[in-house]
HTML snippet that shows the backbone in 3Dmol.js (N, CA, C, O; Angstrom):
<script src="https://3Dmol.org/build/3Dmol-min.js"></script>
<div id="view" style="width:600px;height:400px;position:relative"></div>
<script>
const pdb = `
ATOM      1  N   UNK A   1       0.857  -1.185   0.000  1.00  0.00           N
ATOM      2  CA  UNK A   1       0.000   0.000   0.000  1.00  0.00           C
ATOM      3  C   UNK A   1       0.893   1.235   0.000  1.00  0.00           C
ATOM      4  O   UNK A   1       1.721   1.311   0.908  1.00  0.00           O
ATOM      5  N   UNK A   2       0.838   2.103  -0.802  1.00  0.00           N
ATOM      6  CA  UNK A   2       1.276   3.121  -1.032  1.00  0.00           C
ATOM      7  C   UNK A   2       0.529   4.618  -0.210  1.00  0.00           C
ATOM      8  O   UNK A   2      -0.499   5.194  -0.565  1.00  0.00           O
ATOM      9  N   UNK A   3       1.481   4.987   1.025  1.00  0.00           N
ATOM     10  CA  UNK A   3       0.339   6.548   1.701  1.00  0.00           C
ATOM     11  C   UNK A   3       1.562   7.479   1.199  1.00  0.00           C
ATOM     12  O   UNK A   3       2.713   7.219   0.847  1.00  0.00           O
ATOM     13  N   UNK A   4       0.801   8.705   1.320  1.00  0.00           N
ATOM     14  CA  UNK A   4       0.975   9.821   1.234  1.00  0.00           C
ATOM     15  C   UNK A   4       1.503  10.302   2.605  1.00  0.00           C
ATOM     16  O   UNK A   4       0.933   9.640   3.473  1.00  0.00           O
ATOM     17  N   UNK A   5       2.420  11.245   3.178  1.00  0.00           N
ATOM     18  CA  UNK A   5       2.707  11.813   3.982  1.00  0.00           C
ATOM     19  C   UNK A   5       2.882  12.895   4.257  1.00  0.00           C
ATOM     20  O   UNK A   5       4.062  13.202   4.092  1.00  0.00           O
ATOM     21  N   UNK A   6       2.026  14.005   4.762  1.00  0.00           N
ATOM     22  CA  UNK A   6       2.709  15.997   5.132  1.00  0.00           C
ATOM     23  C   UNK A   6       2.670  16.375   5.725  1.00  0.00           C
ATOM     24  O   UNK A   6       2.270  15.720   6.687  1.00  0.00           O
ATOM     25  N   UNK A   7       2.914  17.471   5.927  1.00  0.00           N
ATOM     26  CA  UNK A   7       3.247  18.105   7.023  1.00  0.00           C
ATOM     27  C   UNK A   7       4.646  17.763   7.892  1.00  0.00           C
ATOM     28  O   UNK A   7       4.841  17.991   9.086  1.00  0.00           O
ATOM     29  N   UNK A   8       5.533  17.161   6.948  1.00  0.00           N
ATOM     30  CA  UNK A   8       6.857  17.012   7.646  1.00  0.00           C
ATOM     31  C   UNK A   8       7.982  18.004   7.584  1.00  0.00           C
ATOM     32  O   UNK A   8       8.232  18.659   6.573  1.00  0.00           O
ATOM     33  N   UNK A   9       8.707  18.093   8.813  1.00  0.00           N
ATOM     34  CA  UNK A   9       9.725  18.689   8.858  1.00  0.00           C
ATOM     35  C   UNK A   9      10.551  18.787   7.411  1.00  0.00           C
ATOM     36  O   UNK A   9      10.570  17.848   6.615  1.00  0.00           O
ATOM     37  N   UNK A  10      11.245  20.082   7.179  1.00  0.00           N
ATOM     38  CA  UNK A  10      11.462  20.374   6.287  1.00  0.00           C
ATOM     39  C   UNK A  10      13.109  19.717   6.317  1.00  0.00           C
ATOM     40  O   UNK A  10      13.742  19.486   5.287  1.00  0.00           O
ATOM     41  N   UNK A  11      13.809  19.401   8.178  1.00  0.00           N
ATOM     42  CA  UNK A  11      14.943  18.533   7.971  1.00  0.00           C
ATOM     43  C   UNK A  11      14.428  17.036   7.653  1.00  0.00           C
ATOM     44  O   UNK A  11      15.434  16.328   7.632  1.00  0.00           O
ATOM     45  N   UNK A  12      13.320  16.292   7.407  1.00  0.00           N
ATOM     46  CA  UNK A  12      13.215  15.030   7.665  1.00  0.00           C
ATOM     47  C   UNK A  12      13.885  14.600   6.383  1.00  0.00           C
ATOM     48  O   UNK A  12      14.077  15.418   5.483  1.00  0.00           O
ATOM     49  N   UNK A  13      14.252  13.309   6.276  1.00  0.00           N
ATOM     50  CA  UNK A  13      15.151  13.091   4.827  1.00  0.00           C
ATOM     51  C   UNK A  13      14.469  11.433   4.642  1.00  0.00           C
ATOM     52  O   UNK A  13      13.849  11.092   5.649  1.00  0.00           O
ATOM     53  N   UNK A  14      14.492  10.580   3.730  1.00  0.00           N
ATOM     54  CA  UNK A  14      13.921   9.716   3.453  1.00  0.00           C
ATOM     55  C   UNK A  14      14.562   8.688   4.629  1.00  0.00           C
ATOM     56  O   UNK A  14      13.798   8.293   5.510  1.00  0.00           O
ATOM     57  N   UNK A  15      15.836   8.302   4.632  1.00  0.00           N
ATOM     58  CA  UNK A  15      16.097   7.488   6.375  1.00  0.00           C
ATOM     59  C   UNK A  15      15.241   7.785   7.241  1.00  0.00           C
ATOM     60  O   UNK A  15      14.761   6.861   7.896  1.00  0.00           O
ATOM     61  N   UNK A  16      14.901   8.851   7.436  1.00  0.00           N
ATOM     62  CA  UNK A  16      14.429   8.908   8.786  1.00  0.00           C
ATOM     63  C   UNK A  16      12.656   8.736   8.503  1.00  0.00           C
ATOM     64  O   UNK A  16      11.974   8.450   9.487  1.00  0.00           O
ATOM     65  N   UNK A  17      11.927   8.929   7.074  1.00  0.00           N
ATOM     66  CA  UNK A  17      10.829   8.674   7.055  1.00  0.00           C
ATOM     67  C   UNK A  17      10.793   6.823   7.325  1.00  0.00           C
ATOM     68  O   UNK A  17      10.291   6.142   8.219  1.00  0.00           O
ATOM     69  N   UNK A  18      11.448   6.532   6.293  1.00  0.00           N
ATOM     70  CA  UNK A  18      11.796   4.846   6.440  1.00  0.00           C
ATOM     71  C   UNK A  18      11.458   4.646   8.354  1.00  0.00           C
ATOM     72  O   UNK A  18      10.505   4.137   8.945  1.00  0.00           O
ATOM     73  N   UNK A  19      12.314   5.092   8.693  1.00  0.00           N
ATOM     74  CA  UNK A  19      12.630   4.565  10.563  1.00  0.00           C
ATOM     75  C   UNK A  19      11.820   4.735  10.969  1.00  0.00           C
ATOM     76  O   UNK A  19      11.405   3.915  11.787  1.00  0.00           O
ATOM     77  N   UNK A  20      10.882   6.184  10.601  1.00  0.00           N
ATOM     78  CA  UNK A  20       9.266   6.158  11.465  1.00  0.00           C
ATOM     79  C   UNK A  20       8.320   5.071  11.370  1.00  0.00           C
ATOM     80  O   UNK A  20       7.663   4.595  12.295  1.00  0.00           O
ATOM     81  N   UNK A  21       8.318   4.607   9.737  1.00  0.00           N
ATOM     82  CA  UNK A  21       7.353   3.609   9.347  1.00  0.00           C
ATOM     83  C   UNK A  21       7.977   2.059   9.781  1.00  0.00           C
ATOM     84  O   UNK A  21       7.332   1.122  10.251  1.00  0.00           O
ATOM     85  N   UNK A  22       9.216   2.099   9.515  1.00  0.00           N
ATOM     86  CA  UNK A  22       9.906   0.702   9.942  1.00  0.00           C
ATOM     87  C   UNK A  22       9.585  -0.134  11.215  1.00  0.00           C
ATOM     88  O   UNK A  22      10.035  -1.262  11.417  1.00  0.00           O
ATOM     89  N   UNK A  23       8.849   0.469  11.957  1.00  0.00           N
ATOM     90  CA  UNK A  23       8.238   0.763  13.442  1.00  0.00           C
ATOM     91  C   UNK A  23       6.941  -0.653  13.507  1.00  0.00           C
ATOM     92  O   UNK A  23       6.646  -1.445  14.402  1.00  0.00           O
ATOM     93  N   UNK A  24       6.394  -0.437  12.005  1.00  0.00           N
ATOM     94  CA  UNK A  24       4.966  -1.218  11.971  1.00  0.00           C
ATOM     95  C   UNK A  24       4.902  -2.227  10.712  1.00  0.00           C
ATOM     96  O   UNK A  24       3.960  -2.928  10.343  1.00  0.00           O
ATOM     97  N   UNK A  25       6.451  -2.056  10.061  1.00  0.00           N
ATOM     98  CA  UNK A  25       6.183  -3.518   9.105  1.00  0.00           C
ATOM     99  C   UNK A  25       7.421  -3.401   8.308  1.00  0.00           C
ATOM    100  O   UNK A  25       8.356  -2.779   8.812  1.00  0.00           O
ATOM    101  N   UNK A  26       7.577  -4.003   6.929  1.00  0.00           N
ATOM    102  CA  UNK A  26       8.185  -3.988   6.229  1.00  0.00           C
ATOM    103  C   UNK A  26       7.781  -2.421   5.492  1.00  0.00           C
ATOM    104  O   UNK A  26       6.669  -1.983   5.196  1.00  0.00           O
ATOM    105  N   UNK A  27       8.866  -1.923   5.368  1.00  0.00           N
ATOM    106  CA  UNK A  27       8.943  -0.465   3.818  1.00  0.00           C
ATOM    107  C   UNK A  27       9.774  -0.841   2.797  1.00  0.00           C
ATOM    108  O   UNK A  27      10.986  -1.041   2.717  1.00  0.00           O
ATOM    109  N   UNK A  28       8.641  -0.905   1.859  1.00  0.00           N
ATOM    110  CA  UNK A  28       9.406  -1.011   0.125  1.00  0.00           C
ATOM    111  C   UNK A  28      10.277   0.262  -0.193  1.00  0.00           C
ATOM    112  O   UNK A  28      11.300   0.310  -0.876  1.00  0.00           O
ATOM    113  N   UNK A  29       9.784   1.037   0.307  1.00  0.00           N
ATOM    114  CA  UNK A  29      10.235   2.672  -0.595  1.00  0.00           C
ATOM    115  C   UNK A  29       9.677   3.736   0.369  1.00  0.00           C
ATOM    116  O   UNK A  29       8.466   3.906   0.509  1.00  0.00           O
ATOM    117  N   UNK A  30      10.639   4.462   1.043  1.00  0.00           N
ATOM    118  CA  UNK A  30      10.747   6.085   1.349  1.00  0.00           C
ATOM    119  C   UNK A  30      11.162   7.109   0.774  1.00  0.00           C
ATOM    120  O   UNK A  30      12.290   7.049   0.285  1.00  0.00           O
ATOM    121  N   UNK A  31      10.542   8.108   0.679  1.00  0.00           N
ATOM    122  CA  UNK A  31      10.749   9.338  -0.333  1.00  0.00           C
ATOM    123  C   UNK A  31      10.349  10.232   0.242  1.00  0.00           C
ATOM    124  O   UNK A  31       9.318  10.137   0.906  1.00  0.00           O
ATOM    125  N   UNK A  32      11.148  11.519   0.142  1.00  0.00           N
ATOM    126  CA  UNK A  32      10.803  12.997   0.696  1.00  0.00           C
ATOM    127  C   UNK A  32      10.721  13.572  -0.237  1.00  0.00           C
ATOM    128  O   UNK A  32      11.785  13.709  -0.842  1.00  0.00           O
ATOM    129  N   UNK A  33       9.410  14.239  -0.889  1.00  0.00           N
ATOM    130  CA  UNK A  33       9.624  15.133  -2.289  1.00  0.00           C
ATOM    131  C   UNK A  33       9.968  16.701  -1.968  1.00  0.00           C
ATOM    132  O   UNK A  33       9.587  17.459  -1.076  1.00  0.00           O
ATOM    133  N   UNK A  34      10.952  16.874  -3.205  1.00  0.00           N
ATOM    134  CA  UNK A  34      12.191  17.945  -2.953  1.00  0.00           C
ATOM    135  C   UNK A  34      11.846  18.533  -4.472  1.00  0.00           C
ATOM    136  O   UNK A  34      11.450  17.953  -5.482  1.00  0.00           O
ATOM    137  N   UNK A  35      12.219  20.180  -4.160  1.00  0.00           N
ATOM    138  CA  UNK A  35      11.927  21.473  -4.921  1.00  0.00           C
ATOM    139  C   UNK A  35      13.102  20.791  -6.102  1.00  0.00           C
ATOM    140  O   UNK A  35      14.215  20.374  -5.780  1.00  0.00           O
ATOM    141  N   UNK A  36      12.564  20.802  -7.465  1.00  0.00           N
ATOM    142  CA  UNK A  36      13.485  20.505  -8.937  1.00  0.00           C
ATOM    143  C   UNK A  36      14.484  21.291  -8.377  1.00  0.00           C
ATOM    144  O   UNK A  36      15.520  20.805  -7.922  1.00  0.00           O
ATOM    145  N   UNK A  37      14.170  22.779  -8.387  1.00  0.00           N
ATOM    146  CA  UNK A  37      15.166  24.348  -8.812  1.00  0.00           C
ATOM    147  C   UNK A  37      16.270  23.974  -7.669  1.00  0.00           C
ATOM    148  O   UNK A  37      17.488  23.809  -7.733  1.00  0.00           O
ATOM    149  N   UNK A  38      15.087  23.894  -6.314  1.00  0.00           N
ATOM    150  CA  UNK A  38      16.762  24.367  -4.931  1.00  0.00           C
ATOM    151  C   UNK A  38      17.105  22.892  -4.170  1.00  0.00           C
ATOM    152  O   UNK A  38      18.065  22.736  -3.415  1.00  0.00           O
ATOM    153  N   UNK A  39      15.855  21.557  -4.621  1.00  0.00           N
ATOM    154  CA  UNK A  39      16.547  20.613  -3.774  1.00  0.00           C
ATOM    155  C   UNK A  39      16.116  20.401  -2.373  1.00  0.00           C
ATOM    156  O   UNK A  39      16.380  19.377  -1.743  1.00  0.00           O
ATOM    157  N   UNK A  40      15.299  21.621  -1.807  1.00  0.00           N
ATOM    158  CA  UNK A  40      14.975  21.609  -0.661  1.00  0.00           C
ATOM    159  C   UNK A  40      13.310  20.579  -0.461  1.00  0.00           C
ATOM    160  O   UNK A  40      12.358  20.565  -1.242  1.00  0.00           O
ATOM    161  N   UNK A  41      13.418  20.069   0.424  1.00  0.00           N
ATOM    162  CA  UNK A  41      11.981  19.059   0.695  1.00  0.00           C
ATOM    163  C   UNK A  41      10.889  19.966   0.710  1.00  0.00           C
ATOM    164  O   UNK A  41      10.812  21.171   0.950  1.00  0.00           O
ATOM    165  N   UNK A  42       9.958  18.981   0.355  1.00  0.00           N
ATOM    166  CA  UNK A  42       8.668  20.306   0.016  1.00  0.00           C
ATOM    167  C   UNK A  42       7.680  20.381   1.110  1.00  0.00           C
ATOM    168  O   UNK A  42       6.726  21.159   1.144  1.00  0.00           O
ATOM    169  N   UNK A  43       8.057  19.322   2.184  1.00  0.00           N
ATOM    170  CA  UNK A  43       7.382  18.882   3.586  1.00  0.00           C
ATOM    171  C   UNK A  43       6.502  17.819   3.644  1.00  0.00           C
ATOM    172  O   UNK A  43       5.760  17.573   4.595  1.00  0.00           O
ATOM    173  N   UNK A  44       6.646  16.793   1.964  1.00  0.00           N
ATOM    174  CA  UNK A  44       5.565  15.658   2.039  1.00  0.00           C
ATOM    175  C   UNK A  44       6.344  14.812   1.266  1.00  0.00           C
ATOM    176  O   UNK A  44       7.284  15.071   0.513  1.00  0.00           O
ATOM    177  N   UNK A  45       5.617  13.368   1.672  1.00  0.00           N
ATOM    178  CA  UNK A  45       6.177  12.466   1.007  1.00  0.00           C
ATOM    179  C   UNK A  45       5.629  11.764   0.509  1.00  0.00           C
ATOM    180  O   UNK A  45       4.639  12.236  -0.050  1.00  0.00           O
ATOM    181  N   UNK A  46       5.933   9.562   0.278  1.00  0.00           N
ATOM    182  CA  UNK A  46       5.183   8.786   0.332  1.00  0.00           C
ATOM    183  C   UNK A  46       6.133   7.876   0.868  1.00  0.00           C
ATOM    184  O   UNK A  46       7.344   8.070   0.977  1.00  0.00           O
ATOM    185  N   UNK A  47       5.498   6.888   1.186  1.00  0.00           N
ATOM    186  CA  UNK A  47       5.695   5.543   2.032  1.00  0.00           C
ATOM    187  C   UNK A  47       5.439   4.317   1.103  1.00  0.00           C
ATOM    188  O   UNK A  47       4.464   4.785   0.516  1.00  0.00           O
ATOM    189  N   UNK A  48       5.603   3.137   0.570  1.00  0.00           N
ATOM    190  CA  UNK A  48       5.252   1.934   0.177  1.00  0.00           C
ATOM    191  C   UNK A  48       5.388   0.833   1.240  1.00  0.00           C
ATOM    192  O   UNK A  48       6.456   0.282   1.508  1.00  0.00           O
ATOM    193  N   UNK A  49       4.611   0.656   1.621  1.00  0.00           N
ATOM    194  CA  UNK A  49       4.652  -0.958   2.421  1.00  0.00           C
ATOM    195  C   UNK A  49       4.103  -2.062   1.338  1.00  0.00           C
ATOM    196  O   UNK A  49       3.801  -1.900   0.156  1.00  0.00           O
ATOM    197  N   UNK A  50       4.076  -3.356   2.232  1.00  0.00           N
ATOM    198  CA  UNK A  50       4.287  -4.401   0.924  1.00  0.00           C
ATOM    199  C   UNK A  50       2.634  -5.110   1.536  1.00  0.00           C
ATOM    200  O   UNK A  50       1.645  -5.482   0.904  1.00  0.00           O
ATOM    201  N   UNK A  51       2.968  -5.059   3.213  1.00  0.00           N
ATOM    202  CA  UNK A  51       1.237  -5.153   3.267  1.00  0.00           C
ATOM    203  C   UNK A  51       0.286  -4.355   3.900  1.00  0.00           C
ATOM    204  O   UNK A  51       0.648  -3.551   4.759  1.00  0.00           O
ATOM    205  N   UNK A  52      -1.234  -4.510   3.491  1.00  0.00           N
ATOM    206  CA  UNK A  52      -2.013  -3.335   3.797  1.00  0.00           C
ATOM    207  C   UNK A  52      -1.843  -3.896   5.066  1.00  0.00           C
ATOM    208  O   UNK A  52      -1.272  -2.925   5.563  1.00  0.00           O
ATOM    209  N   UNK A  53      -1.898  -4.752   6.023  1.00  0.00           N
ATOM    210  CA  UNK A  53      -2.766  -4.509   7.059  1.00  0.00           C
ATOM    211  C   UNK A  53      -1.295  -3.576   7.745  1.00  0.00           C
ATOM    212  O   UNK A  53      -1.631  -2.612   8.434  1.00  0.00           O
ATOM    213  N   UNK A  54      -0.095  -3.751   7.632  1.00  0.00           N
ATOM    214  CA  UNK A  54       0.719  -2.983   8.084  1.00  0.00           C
ATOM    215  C   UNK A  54       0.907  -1.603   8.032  1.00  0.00           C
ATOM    216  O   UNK A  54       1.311  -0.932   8.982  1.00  0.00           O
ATOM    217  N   UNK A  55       0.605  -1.156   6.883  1.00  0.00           N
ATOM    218  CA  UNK A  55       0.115  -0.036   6.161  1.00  0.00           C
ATOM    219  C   UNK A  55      -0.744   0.861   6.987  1.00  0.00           C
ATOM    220  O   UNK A  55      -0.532   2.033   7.297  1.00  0.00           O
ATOM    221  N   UNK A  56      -2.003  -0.100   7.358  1.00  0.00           N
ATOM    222  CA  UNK A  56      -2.967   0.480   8.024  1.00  0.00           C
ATOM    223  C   UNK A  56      -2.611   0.638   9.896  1.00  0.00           C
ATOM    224  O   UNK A  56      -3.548   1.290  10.358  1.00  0.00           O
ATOM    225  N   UNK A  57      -2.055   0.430  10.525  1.00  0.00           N
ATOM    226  CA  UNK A  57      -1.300  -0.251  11.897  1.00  0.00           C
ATOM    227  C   UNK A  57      -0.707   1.689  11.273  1.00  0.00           C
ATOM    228  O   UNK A  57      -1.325   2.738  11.457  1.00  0.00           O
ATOM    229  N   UNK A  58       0.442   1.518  10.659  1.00  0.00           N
ATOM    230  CA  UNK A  58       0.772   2.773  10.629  1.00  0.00           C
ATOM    231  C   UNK A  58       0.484   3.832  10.315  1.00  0.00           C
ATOM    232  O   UNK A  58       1.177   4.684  10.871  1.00  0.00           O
ATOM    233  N   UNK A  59      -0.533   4.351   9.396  1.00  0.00           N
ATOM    234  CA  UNK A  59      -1.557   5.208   9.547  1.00  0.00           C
ATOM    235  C   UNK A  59      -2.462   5.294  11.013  1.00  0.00           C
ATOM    236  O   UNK A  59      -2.787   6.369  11.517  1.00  0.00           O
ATOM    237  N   UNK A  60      -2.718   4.286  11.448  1.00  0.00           N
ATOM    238  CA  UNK A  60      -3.512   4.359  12.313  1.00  0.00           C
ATOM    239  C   UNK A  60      -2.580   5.003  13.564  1.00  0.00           C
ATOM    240  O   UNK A  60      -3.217   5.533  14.474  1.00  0.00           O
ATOM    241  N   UNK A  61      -1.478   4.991  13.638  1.00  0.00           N
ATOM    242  CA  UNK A  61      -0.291   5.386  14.724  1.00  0.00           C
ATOM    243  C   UNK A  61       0.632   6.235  14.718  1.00  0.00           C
ATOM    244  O   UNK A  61       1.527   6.524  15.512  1.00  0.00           O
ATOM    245  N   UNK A  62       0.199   6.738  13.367  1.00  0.00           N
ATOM    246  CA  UNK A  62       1.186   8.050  12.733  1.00  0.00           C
ATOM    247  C   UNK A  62       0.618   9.022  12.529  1.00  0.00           C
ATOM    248  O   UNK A  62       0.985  10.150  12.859  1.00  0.00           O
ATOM    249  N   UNK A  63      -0.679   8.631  11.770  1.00  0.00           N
ATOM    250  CA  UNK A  63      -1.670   9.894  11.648  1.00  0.00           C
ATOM    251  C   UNK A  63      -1.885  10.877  12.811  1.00  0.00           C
ATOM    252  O   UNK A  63      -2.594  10.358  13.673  1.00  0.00           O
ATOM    253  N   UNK A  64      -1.545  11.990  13.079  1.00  0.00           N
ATOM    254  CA  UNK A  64      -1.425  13.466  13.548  1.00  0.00           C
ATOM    255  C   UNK A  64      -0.040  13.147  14.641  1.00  0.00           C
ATOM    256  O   UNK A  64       0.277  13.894  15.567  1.00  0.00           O
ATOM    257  N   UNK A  65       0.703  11.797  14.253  1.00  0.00           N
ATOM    258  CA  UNK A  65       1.553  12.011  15.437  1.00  0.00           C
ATOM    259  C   UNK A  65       2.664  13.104  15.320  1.00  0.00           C
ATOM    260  O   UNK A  65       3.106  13.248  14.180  1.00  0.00           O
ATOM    261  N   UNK A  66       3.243  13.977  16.391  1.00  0.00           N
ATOM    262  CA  UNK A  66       3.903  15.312  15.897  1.00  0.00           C
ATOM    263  C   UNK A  66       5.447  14.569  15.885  1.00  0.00           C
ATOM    264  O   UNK A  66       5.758  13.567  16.528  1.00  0.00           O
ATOM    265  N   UNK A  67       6.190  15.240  15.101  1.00  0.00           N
ATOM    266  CA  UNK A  67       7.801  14.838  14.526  1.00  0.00           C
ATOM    267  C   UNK A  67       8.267  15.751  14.214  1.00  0.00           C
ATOM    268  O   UNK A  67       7.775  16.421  13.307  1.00  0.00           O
ATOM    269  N   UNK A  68       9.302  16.082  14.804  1.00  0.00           N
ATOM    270  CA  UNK A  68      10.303  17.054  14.818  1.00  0.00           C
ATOM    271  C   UNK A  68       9.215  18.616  14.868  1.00  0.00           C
ATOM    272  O   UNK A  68       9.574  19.630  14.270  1.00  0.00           O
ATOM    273  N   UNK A  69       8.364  18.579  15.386  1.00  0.00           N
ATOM    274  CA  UNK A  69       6.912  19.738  16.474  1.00  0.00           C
ATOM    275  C   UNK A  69       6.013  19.891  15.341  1.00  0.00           C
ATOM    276  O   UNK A  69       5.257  20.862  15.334  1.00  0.00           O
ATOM    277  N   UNK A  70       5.999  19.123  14.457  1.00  0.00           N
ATOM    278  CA  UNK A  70       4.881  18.942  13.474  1.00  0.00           C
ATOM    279  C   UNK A  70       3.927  17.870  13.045  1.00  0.00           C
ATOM    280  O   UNK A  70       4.399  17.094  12.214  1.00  0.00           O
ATOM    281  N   UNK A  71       2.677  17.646  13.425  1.00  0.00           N
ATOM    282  CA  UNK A  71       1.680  16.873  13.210  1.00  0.00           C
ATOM    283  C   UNK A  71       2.276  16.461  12.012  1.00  0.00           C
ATOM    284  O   UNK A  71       2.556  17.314  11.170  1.00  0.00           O
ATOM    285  N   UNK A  72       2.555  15.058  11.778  1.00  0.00           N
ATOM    286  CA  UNK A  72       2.126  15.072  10.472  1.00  0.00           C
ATOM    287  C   UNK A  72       0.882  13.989  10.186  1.00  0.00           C
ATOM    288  O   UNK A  72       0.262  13.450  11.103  1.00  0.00           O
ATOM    289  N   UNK A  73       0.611  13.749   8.727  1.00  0.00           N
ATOM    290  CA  UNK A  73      -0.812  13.385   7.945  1.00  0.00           C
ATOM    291  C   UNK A  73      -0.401  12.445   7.731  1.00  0.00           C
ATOM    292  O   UNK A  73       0.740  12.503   7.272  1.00  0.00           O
ATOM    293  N   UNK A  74      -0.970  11.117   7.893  1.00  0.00           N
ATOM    294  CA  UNK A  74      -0.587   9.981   6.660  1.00  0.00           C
ATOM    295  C   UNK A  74      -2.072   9.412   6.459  1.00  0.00           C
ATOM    296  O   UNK A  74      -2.821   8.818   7.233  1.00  0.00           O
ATOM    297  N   UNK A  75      -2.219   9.833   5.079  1.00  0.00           N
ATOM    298  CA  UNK A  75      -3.183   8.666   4.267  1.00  0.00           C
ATOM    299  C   UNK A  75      -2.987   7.654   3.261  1.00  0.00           C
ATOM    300  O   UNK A  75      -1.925   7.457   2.671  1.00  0.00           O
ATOM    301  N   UNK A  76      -3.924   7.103   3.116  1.00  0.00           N
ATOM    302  CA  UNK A  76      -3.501   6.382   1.714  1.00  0.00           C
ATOM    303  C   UNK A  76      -3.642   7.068   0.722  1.00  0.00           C
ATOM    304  O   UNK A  76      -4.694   7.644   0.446  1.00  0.00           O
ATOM    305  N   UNK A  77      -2.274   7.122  -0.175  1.00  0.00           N
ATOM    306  CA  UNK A  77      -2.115   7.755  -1.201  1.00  0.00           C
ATOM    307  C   UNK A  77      -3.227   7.510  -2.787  1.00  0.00           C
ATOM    308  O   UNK A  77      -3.563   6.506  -3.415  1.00  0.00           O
ATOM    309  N   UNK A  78      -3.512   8.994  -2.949  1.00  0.00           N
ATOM    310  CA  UNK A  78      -4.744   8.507  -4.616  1.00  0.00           C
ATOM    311  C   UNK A  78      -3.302   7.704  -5.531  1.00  0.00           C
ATOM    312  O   UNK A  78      -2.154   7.496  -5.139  1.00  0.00           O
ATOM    313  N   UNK A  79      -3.881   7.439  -6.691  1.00  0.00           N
ATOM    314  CA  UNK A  79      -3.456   7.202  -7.829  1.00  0.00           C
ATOM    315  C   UNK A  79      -3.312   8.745  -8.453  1.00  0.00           C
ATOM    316  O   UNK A  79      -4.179   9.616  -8.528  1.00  0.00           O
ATOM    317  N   UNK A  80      -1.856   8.782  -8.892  1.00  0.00           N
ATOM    318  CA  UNK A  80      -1.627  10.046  -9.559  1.00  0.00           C
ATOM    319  C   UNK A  80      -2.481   9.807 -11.013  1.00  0.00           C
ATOM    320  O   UNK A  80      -2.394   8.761 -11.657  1.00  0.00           O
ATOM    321  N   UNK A  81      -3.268  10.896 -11.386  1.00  0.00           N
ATOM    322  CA  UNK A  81      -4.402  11.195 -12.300  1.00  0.00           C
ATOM    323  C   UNK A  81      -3.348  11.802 -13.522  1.00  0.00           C
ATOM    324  O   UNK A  81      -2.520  12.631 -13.143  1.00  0.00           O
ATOM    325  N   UNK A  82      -3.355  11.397 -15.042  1.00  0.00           N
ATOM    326  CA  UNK A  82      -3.237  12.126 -15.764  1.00  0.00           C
ATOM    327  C   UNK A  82      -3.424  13.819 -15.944  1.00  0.00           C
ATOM    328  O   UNK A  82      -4.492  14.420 -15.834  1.00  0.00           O
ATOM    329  N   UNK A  83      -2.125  14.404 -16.241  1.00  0.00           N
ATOM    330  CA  UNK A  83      -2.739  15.984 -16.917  1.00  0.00           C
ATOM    331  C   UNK A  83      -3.277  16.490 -18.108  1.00  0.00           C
ATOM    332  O   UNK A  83      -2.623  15.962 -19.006  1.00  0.00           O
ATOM    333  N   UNK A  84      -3.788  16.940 -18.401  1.00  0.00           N
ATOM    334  CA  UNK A  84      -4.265  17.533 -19.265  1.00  0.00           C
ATOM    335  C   UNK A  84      -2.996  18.350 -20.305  1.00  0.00           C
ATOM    336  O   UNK A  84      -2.804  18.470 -21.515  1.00  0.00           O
ATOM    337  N   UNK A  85      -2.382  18.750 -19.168  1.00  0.00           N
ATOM    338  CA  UNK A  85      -1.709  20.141 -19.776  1.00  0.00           C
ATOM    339  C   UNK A  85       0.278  19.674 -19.358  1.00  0.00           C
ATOM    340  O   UNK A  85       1.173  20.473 -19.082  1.00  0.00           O
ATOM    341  N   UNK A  86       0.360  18.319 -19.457  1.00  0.00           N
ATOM    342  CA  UNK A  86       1.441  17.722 -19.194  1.00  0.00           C
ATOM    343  C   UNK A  86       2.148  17.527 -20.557  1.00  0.00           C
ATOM    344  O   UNK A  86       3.074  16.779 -20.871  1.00  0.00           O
ATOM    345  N   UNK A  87       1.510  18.326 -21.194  1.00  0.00           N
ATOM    346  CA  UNK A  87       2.132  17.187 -22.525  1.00  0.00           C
ATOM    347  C   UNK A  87       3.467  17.844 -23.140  1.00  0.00           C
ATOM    348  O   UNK A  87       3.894  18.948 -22.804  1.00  0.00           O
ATOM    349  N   UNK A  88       4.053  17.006 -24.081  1.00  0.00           N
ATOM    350  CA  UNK A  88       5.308  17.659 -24.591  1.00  0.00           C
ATOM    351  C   UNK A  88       5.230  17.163 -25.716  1.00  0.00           C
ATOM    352  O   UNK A  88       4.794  16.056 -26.030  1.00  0.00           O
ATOM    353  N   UNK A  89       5.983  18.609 -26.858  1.00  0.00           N
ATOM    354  CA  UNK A  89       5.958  18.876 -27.652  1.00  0.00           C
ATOM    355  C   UNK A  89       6.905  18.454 -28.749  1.00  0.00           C
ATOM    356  O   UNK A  89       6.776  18.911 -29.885  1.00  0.00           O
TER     357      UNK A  89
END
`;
const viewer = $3Dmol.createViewer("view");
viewer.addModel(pdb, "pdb");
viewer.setStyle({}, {cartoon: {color: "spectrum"}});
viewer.zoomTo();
viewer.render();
</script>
């Protein structure tokens, strides 16, 4: 199951998202998404676990817990939707 994560510290770096979730199961994949131009984290991420019910254990135990003095969010992540206006020329 793939969640979504925000409201994170702008030091958090993908290790340390990994170590929060590592807590409640196996993690396929941690990621902190970071500004193209400066590199800097944008304060959200995503998480992959391999099973839901673990998935859910950590949402259920993470959701508004505060990290580094910030609540953060974890849901289950949508399916990124096609753009319209993505296209190239």
């Amino acid at each position: 199951m793939n969640m979504y994560v925000s409201n994170l510290s702008f030091h958090t770096t993908d290790d340390d998202l990994r170590k929060l979730f590592e807590q409640y199961g196996a993690v396929s994949s941690a990621k902190v998404i970071s500004d193209r131009e400066t590199g800097k984290s944008r304060g959200f991420g995503f998480v992959e676990m391999g099973s839901d019910a673990e998935a859910k254990e950590a949402i259920k135990n993470l959701n508004n817990k505060e990290v580094e003095g910030r609540a953060m969010a974890v849901s289950v992540a949508r399916e990124k939707s096609p753009r319209a206006d993505n296209k190239r020329w």
